[in-house]
C-alpha positions in Angstrom: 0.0 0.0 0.0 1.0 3.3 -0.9 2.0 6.0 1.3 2.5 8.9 -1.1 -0.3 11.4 0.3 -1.1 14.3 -2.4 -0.9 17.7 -0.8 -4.1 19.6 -0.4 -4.5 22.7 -2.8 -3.9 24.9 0.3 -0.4 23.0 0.9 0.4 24.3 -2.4 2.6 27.2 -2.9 1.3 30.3 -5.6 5.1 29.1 -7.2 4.1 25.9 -7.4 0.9 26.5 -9.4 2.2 29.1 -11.3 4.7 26.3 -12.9 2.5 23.8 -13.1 0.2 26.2 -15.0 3.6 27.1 -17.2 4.1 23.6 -18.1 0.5 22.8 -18.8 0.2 25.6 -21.4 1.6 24.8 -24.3 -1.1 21.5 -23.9 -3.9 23.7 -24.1 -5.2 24.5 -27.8 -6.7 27.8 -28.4 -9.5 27.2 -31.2 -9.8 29.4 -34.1 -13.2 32.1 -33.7 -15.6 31.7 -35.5 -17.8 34.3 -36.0 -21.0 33.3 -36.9 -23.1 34.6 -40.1 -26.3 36.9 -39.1 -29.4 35.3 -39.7 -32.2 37.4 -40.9 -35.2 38.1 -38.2 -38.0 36.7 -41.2 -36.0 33.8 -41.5 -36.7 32.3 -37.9 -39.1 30.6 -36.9 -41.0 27.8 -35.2 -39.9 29.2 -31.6 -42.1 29.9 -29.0 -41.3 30.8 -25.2 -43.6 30.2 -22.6 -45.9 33.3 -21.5 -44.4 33.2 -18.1 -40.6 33.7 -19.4 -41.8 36.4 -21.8 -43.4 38.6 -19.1 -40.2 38.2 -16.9 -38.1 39.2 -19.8 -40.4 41.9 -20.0 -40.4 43.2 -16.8 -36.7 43.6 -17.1 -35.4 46.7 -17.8 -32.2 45.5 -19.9 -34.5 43.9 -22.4 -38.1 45.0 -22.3 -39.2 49.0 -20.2 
């Protein structure tokens, strides 16, 4: 049986993540952006949203006031 115990995140110094973070990042892939193509408003259809989620929507004053 094993007695290697992994250290708890709060064991861990900022140095030490800092370099693992250094050594992980040339791993990570950063995808292309895509932008996506505007679809015309007369071209949707076939959604509906329930009366109760339009009225709170609504009564939002980011989207509806």
């Amino acid at each position: 049986m094993s007695k290697n115990i992994a250290p708890r995140e709060s064991e861990i110094s900022l140095a030490e993540l800092r370099g693992d973070c250094a050594r992980m990042a040339p791993h990570w892939v950063v995808p292309a952006t895509v932008t996506p193509t505007p679809v015309a408003p007369a071209l949707i259809h076939g959604v509906t949203v329930p009366a109760a989620s339009a009225r709170m929507i609504d009564s939002m004053a980011v989207y509806g006031d």
